[in-house]
C-alpha positions in Angstrom: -19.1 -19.8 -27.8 -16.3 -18.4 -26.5 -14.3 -20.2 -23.2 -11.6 -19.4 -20.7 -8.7 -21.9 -21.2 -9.1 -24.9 -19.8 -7.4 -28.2 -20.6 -5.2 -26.7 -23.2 -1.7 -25.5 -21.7 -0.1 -22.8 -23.6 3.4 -21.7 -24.1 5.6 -19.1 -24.9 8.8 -19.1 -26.8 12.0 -17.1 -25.7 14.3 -16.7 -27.8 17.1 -15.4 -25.8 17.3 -12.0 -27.0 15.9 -8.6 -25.8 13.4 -7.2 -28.3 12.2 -3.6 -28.8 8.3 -3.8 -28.5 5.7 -2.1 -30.5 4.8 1.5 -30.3 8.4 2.1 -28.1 11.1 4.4 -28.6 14.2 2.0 -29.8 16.5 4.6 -29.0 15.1 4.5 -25.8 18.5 4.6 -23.2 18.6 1.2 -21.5 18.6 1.5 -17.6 20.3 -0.9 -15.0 17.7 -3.4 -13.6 17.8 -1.6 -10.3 16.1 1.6 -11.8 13.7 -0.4 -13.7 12.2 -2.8 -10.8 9.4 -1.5 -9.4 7.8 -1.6 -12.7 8.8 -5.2 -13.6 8.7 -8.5 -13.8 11.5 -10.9 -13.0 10.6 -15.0 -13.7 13.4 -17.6 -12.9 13.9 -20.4 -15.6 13.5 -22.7 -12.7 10.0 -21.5 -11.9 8.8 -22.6 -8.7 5.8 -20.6 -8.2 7.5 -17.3 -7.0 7.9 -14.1 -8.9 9.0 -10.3 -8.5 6.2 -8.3 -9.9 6.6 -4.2 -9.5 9.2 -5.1 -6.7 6.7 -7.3 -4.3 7.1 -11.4 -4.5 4.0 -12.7 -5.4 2.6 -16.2 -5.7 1.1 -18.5 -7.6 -0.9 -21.5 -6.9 -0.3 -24.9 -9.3 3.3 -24.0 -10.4 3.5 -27.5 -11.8 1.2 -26.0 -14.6 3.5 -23.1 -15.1 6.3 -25.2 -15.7 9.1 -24.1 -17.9 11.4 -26.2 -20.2 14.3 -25.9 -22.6 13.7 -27.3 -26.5 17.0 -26.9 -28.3 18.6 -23.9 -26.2 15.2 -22.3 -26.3 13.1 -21.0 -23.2 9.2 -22.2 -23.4 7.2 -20.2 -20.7 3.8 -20.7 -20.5 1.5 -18.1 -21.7 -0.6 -18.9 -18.6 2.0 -18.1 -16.3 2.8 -14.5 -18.3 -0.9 -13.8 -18.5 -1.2 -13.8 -15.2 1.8 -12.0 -14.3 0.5 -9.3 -17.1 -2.2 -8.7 -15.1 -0.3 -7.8 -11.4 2.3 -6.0 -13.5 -0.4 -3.8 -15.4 -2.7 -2.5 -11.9 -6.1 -3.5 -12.6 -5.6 -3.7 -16.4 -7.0 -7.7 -16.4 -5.3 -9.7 -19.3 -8.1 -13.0 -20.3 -7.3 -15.6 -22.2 -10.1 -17.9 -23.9 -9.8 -20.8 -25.7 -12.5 -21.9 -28.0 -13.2 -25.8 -28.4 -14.2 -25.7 -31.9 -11.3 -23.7 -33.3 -8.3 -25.9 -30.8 -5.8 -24.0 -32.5 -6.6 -20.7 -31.7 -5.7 -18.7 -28.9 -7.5 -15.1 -27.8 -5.7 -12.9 -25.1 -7.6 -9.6 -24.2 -7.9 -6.7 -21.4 -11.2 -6.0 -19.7 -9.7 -2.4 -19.7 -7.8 0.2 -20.9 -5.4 0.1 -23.2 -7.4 -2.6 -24.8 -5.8 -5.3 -26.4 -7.3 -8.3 -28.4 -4.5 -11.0 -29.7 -5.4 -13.9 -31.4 -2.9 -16.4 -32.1 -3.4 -19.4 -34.4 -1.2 -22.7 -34.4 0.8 -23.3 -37.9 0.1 -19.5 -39.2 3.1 -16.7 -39.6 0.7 -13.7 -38.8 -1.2 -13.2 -35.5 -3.6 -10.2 -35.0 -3.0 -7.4 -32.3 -6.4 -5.2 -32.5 -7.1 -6.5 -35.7 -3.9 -5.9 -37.1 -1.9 -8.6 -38.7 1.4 -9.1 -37.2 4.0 -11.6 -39.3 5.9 -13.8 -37.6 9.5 -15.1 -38.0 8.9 -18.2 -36.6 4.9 -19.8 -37.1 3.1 -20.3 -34.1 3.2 -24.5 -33.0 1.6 -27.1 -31.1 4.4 -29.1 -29.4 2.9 -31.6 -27.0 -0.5 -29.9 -26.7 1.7 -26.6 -25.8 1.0 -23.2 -28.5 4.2 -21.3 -28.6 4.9 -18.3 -29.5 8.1 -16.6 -30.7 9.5 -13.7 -28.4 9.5 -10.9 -30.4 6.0 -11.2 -31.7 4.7 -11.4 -27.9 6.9 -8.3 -26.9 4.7 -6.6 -29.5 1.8 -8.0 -28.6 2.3 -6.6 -25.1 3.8 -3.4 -25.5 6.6 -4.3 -22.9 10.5 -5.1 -22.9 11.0 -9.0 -22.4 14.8 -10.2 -22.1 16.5 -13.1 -21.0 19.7 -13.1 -18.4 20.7 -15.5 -16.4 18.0 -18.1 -15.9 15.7 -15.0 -15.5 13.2 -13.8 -18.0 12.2 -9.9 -17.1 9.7 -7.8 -18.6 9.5 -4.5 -18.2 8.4 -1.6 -19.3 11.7 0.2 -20.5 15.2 -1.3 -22.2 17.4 -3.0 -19.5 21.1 -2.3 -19.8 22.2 -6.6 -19.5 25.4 -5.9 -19.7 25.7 -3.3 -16.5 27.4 -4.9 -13.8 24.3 -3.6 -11.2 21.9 -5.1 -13.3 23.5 -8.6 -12.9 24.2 -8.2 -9.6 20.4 -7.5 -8.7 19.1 -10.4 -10.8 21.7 -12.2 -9.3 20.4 -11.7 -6.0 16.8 -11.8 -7.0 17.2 -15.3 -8.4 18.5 -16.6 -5.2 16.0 -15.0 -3.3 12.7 -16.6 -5.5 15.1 -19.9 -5.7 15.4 -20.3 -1.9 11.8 -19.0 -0.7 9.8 -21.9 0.9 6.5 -22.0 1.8 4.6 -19.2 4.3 3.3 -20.0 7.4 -0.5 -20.0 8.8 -1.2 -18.6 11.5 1.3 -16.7 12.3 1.3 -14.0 15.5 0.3 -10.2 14.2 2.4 -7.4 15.3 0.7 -5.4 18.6 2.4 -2.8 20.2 5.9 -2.3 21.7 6.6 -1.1 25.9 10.1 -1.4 27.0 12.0 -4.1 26.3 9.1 -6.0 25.1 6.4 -6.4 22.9 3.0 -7.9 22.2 1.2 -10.0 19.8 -1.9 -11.3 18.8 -2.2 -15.1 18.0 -5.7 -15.9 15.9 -6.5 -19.4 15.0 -9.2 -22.1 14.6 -10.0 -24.5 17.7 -10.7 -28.2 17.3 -14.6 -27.2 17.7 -14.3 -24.7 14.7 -14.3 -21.5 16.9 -12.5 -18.6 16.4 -9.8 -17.5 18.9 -7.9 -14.4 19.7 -4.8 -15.0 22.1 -2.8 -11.5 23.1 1.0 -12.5 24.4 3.6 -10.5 25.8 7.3 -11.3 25.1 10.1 -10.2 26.6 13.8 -11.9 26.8 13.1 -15.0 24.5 9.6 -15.8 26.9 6.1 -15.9 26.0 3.7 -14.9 28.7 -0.2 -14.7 27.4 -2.1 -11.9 28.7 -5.6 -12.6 30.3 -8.6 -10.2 29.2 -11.7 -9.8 30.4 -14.6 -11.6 28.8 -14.8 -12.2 24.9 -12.5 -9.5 23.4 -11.9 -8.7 19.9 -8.6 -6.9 19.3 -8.2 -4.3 16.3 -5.3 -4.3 14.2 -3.0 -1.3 14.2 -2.7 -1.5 10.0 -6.4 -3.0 9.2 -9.7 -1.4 8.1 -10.3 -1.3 11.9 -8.9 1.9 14.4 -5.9 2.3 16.3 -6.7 0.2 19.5 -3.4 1.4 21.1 -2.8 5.0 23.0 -0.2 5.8 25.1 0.7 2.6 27.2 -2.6 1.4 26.9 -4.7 -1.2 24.7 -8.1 -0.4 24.4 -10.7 -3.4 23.6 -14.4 -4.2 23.0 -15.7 -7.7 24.5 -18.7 -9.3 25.2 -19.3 -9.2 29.4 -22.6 -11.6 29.1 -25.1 -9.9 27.0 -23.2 -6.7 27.1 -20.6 -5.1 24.8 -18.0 -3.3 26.7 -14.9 -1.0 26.2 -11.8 -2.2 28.3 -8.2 -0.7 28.8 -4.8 -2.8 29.5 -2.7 -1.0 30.7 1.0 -2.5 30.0 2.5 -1.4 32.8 0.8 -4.2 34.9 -0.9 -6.5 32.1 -4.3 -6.1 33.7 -7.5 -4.8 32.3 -10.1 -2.3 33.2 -13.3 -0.8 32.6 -13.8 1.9 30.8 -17.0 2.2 29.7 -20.4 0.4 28.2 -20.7 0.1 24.3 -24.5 -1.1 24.6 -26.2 1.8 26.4 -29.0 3.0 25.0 -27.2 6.4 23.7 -24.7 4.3 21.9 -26.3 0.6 21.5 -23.3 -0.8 19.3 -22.5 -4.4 19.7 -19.8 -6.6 18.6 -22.7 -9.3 17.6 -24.1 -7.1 15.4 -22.2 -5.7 11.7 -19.5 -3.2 12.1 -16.8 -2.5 13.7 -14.3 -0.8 16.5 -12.9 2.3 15.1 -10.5 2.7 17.5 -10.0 5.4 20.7 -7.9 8.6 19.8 -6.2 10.6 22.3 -6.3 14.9 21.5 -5.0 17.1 23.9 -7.1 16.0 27.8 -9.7 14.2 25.4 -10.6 10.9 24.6 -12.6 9.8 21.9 -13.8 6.8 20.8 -15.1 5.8 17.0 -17.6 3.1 16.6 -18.8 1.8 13.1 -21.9 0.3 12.6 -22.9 -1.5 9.2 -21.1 -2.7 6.3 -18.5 -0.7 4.8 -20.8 1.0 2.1 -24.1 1.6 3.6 -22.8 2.0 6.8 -21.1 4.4 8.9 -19.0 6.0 11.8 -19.8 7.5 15.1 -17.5 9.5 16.8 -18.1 9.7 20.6 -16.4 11.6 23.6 -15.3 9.7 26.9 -16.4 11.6 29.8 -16.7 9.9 33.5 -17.1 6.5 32.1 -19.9 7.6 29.3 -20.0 7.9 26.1 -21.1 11.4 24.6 -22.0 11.7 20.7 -20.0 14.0 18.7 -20.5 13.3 15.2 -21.4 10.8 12.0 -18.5 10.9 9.3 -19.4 8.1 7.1 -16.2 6.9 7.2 -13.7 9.0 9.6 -10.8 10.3 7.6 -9.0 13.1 9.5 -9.5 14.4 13.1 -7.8 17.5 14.9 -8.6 19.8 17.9 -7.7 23.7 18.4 -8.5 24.5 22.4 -12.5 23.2 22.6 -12.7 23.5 18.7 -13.1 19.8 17.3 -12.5 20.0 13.3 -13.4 16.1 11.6 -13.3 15.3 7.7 -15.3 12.0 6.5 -15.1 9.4 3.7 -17.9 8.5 1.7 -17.8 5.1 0.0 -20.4 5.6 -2.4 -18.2 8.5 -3.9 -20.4 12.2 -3.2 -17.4 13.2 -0.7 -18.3 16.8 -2.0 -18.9 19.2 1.3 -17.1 17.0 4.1 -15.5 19.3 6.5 -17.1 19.1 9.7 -17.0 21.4 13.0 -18.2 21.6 16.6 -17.2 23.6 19.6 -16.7 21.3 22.8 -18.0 23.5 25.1 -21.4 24.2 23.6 -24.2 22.0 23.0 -24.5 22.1 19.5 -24.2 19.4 16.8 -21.3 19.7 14.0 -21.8 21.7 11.7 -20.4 21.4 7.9 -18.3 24.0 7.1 -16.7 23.4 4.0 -16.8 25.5 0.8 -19.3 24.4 -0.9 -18.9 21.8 -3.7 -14.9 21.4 -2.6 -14.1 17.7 -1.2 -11.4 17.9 1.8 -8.1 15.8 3.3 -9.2 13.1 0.2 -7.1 12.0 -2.5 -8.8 11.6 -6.0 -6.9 9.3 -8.9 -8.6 9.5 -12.1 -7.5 6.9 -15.0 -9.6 6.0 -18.1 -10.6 2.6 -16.3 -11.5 3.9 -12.6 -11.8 6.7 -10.5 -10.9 6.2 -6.9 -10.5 7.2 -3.4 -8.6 7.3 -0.8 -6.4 9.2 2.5 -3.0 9.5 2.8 -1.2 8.2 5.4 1.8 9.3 5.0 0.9 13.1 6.3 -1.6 14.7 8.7 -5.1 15.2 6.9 -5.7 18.0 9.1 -2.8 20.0 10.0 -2.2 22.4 12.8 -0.1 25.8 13.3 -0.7 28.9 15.0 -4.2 28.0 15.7 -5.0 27.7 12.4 -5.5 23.8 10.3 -4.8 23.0 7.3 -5.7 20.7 4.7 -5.9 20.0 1.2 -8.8 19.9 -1.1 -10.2 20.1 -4.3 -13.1 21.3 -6.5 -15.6 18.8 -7.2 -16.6 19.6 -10.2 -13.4 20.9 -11.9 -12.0 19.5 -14.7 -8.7 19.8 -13.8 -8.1 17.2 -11.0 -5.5 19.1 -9.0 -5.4 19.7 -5.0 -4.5 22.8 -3.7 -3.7 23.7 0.6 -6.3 25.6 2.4 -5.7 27.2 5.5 -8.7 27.5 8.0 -8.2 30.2 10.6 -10.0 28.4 13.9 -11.1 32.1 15.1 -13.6 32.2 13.1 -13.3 29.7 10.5 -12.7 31.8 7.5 -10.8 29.7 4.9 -7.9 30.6 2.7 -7.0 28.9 -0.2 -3.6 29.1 -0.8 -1.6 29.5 -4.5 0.1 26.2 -4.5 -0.7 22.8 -6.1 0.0 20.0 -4.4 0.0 16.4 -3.7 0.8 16.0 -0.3 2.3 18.4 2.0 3.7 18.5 5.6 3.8 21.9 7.9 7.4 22.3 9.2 9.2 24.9 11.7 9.4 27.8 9.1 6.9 26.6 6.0 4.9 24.4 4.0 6.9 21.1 2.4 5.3 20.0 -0.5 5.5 17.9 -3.8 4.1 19.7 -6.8 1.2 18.3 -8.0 2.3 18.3 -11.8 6.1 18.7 -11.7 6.3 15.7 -8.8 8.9 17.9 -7.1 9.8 18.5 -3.9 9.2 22.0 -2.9 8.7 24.8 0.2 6.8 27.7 0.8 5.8 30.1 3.9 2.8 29.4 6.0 0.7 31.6 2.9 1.6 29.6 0.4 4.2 32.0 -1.0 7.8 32.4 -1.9 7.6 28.9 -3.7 11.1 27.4 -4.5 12.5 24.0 -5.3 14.4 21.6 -2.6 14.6 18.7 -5.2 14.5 18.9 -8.6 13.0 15.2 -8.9 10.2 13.2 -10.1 9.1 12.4 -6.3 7.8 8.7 -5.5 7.2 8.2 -1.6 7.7 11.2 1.0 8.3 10.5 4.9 8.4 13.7 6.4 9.0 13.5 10.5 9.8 16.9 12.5 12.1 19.0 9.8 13.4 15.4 8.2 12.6 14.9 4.6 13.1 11.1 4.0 12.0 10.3 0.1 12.9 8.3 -3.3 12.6 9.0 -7.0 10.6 7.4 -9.5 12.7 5.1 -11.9 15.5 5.3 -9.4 16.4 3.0 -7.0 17.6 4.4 -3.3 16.5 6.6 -0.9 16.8 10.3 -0.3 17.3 12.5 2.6 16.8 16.7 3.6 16.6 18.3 6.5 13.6 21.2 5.7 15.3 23.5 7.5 18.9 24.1 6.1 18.1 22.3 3.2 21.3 20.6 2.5 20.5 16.7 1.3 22.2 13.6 0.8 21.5 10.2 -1.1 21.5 7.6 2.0 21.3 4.6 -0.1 21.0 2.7 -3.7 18.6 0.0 -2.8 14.9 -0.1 -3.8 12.6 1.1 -1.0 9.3 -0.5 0.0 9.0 1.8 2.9 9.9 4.4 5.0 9.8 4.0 8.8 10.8 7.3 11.2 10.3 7.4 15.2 12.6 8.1 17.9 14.7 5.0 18.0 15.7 6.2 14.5 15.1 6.3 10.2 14.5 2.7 8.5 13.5 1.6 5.4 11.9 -1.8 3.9 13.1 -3.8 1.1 10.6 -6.3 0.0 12.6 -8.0 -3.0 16.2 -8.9 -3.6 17.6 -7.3 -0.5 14.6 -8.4 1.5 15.0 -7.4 4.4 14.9 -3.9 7.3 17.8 -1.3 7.0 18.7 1.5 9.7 20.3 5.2 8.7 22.9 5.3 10.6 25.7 8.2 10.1 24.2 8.9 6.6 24.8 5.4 5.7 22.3 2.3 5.8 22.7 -1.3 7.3 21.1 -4.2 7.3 19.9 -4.9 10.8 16.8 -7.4 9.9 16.7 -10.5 6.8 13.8 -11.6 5.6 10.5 -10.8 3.8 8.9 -8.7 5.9 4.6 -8.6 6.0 2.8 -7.5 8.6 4.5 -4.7 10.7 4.2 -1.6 13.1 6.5 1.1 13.3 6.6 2.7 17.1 8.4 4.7 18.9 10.5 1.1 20.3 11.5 -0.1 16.8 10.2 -1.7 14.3 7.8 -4.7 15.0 7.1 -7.3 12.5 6.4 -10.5 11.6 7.9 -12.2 8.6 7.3 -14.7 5.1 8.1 -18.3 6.7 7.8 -17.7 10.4 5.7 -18.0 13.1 7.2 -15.5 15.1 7.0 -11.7 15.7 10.8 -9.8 16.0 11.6 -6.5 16.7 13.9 -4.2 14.7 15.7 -1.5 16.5 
């Protein structure tokens, strides 16, 4: 009976060459390192537990078992350490490896999904077996010091990837790397300093709030000496720390979580246990104090914080205020969406899970989420001023404002955030959607005229889009590009030729990257002249009205600010948790206990 490893460490051989793999092009062009990071691996020689896999650090528990050594000028990395690396690098395509006490000298690799591998390597023999298939060997697989290695080139075939050696860095990746390009060194470069000088995270450490003025808040969560939970909300402002009183037992929602935006305007909203009552407060930042804004446990709304769920958040349209309340697990449960008039709470609606929200006059339009996947028919409307409950107005068997990713191994889920769900113009939304049932999984724009909710879907395929001044900006859903059209969908041309990656879109600014290309992009929508603002891999894009930034999360970790079509580095450090506001950026970072804002 088979067995996942346990006692026996196994290693890799590198020979320090760079291999063409099995079932690649060899005349494949090589790329500079740069181009090629976000869908790679970088592992320092002096491994200390860090690694750079599809341009995020990751890391790994127990490096001490991962630990690499040098037998007459050649590299031995543990097959552990790859494996697991294999299996970040590959999105949910899970590499195994078993080890069978009866046969010690036999190693089996595999993938739980597709493409499905099955490699069995054996101690002393010149072959191993990919799928069956017998693959020889220049140098025999060993046993040195209890250790199984493995030549280079027959793991490169084995996994179907590029694996070189430069530098005290072994990188695999999924196309040729040109080693002798003097960007390519220079990134490794800097990547090896980077995984060779980072330390230890912190616990505990304070998670970004909101921004008013010149300063900024935080929430501190931690662990008392009797094993209760605490929230702490601080305001800092010229180097002090001032913590903010709330009433009763609050529990705070973070702006990037599961849970709502808690934040509106210069306010904080709050749920918090008053006795045996849940309770919806407001701080307002302009004096640090806290009021009442309504119940939470009335008998029209009877949602508690002792009981399963969650605070949606409170969202601001137009004069109203509504409020989103979930109750339940994540899969069973559900949403409520409720209006704040005079202090009460007034039902609305019950998306299963709230995706999109917008308002025409007293027309309120919602889309919703289900987690159990029949998201088929989820386009919702009511009209304010009448007493009547929503109404689902989608075409039938078409699924709204969702994105669906279909691969042989899953099929998921999801909302973009990067764009409105529901768009307005002229009194009319927008959104996209797509046929249930069709086999081609494409998304097209339909435009809902709130008059009298006809629907019009429009000729174009998309895969996000964004409503500017005079059109549609879109990226193609086949092509990738990035492309414009009127309000109807028509007179379709190009703005950039380009396989798209990420799109920030804010007023008529087009902010974007290119797959396989490191750097960042920019066009204004209107004129549609463009310029290339940068040649540094982007994480993210951050636009308000203190200005453009972007996030690099790898060898130039750090925040960058377009300035005068140029970028500069105005924040170091490995950025995690962060919110971008109309103040600046506010973070916190890898190492610190601190929260810093970027401006």
């Amino acid at each position: 009976m088979l067995k996942k490893c346990g006692g026996l460490v196994l290693v890799l051989l590198l020979i320090l060459i760079c291999v063409p793999v099995l079932g690649e092009d060899v005349n494949e062009q090589p790329v500079s390192l740069d181009n090629a990071f976000m869908e790679s691996t970088l592992l320092p020689f002096d491994f200390k537990g860090y690694a750079f896999v599809n341009g995020k650090l990751l890391a790994y528990d127990n490096s001490a078992d991962y630990k690499n050594c040098n037998i007459n000028d050649r590299v031995m990395v543990p097959i552990r350490l790859v494996v697991d690396v294999l299996t970040d690098l590959e999105n949910a395509v899970y590499w195994n490896t078993y080890w069978d006490a009866a046969k010690p000298d036999t190693v089996i690799l595999t993938t739980s999904y597709e493409p499905k591998y099955k490699v069995v390597i054996t101690a002393g023999s010149k072959t191993m077996q990919v799928n069956g298939k017998n693959i020889a060997l220049d140098v025999p697989a060993q046993v040195i010091g209890n250790r199984i290695v493995l030549p280079l080139r027959a793991i490169g075939e084995a996994i179907n990837r590029e694996v070189c050696w430069l530098d005290g860095m072994v990188i695999i990746s999924q196309v040729p790397i040109d080693l002798s390009s003097a960007k390519t060194k220079e990134v490794a470069a800097k990547a090896k300093n980077q995984l060779s000088a980072c330390g230890k995270d912190v616990d505990a450490k304070p998670d970004p709030i909101a921004v008013y003025h010149d300063g900024y808040y935080a929430l501190r969560t931690y662990y008392d000496a009797k094993d209760n939970y605490v929230r702490e909300l601080y305001y800092y402002k010229n180097g002090k720390a001032s913590k903010i009183n709330l009433a009763g037992d609050p529990k705070i929602s973070m702006p990037y979580g599961i849970e709502g935006n808690s934040v509106v305007g210069d306010s904080l909203y709050y749920p918090t246990r008053i006795g045996a009552e849940t309770k919806l407060y407001r701080l307002d930042f302009a004096t640090n104090s806290s009021v009442e804004v309504c119940s939470l446990s009335a008998d029209n709304v009877s949602w508690s914080l002792d009981n399963e769920g969650w605070f949606g958040g409170v969202i601001r349209l137009g004069q109203d205020t509504f409020v989103v309340l979930h109750s339940g697990d994540g899969t069973m449960g559900g949403d409520t969406i409720y209006r704040l008039i005079n202090n009460s709470l007034v039902h609305v609606g019950d998306p299963n899970l709230l995706s999109s929200i917008a308002q025409v006059g007293t027309k309120l339009y919602y889309t919703s989420l289900d987690s159990m996947g029949m998201t088929e028919n989820n386009l919702y409307y009511l009209d304010l001023a009448k007493d009547e409950p929503a109404a689902d107005i989608a075409l039938d068997g078409y699924t709204y404002d969702l994105v669906r990713t279909v691969t042989v191994n899953f099929t998921s889920l999801g909302v973009s955030t990067d764009m409105e769900g529901l768009a307005v113009k002229d009194n009319c939304i927008y959104s996209m959607l797509y046929e249930e049932k069709a086999e081609k999984d494409n998304r097209n724009v339909v435009k809902i005229d709130t008059a009298d909710n006809t629907q019009t879907i429009l000729p174009i395929e998309v895969s996000k889009f964004w409503l500017v001044t005079d059109g549609i900006i879109y990226q193609e859903y086949t092509s990738r590009k990035l492309m414009k059209s009127d309000f109807d969908g028509n007179n379709a041309r190009v703005l950039a030729d380009k396989n798209l990656g990420m799109i920030k879109v804010y007023g008529s600014q087009v902010y974007y990257t290119v797959s396989g290309e490191a750097g960042l992009y920019h066009l204004n929508a209107v004129t549609e002249a463009g310029e290339k603002l940068s040649d540094i891999v982007t994480d993210d894009i951050l636009i308000n009205k203190s200005g453009s930034y972007f996030i690099n999360k790898s060898y130039e970790a750090g925040i960058f600010k377009i300035s005068g079509g140029k970028a500069a580095k105005i924040a170091d450090g490995f950025v995690q948790g962060y919110i971008n506001t109309a103040g600046g950026i506010l973070y916190n970072k890898r190492g610190s206990a601190e929260v810093y804002l970027a401006k």
